[in-house]
N, C-alpha and C positions, 0 to 999 in steps of 0.2 A: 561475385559479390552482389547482394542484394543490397537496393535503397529503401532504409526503409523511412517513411513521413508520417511522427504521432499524430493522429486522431482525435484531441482532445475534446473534441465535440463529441466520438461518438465513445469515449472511456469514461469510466468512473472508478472510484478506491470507494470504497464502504467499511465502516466498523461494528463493533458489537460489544458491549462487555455486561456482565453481568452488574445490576442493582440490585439493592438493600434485599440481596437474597433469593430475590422472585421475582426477579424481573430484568429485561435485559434493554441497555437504552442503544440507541444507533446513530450513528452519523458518517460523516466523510469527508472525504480534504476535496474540496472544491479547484483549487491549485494545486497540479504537479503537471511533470515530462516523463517521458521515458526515453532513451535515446539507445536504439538499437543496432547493432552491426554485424556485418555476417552474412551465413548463406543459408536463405528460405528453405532449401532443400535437403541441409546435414545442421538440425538443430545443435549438434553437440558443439559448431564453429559460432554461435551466435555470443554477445559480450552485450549486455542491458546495463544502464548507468538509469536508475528510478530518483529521482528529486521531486520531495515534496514540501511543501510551504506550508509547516505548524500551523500556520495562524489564519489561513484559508478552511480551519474546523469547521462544518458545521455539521450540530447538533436539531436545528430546529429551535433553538432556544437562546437567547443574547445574552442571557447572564453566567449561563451554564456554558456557552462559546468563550467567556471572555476567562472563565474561571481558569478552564482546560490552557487558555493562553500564557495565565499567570506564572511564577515559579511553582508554585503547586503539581505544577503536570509539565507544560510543551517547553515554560519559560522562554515563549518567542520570540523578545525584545533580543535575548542573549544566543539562542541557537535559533536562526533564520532558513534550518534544511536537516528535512531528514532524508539519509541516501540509503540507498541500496544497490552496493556494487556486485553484478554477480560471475562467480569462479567458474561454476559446471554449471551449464543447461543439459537436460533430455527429454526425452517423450514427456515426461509425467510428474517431474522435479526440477526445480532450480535451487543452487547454492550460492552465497553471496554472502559480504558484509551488509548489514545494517549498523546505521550509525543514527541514533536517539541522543540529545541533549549531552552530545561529546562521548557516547558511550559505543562503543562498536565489539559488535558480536557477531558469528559465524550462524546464521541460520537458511534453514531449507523448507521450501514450503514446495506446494504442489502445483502442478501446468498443467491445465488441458486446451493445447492447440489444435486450433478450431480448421485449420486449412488455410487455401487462397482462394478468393471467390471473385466475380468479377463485378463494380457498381453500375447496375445498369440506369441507372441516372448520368452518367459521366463515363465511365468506361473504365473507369478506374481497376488497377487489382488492390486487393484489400487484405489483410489479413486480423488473424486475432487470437488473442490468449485469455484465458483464466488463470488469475493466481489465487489461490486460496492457504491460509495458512493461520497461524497465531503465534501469538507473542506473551511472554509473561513479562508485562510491561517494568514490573519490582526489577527486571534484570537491566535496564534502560533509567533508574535514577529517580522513575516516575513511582511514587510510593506514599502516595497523599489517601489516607482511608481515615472510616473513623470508625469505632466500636456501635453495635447495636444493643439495645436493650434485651434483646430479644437472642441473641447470639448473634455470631456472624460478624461481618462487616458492611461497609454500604457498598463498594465496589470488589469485583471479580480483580483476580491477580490476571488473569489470561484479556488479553484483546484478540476475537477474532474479527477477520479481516479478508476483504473480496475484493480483489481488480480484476476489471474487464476493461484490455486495450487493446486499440484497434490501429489498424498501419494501414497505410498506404504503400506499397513495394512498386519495386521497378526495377529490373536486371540490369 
């Protein structure tokens, strides 16, 4: 059994969704964990528990942070965590609940596991993943748009979405 120690210094979650059509705005949850268990060596034995803090949003922007906080979008006063529990890891995929604003849904995104490398600052072993994937947030409760003049809407139904986490391991 592997120990594994999140990283939070050296992770990030990133988003993306499309604007008023042409344009795509970005941001990232500043707060979360990941809590891993299993064995570095048979990915398909590893079990990930991902908690993130709504309200750790950021956009770049305080009014546009605070909006996404409101019932509008994240409603962080009333839902304090979004999770994601997962079922099947492998080389190239992981499967899991996601749980958005009391809403849990079965989705699978994509892994590319980077190895074990050693920190030669410390000596540490280290590992890390890529998760990539997207969500159609309208499935999650999140369904705040407005019409344009022009056609279209002001926001994309899809959020895409990038974690890079990193471990510290120890057998």
């Amino acid at each position: 059994m592997t120990q594994f120690t999140f990283d939070q210094a050296h992770s990030d979650l990133d988003f993306q969704i499309k604007h008023l059509m042409v344009s795509r705005t970005k941001g990232s949850f500043d707060n979360f964990a990941v809590n891993v268990e299993g064995d570095i060596n048979d990915l398909s034995t590893l079990q990930a528990t991902v908690t993130i803090d709504p309200a750790s949003i950021n956009t770049g922007n305080e009014d546009r942070d605070n909006h996404l906080r409101s019932g509008d979008f994240f409603a962080t006063e009333e839902f304090n965590a979004i999770t994601f529990v997962t079922k099947k890891v492998n080389e190239d995929s992981v499967t899991g609940d996601l749980t958005i604003k009391g809403v849990t849904r079965e989705e699978t995104f994509d892994v590319e596991f980077n190895g074990v490398s050693k920190n030669p600052l410390d000596g540490s072993q280290v590992t890390g993943f890529i998760v990539t994937g997207k969500v159609n947030r309208e499935d999650y409760d999140i369904t705040f748009n407005q019409a344009l003049e022009t056609g279209g809407v002001m926001l994309g139904k899809d959020v895409k979405f990038e974690a890079s986490v990193e471990f510290v391991v120890a057998d």
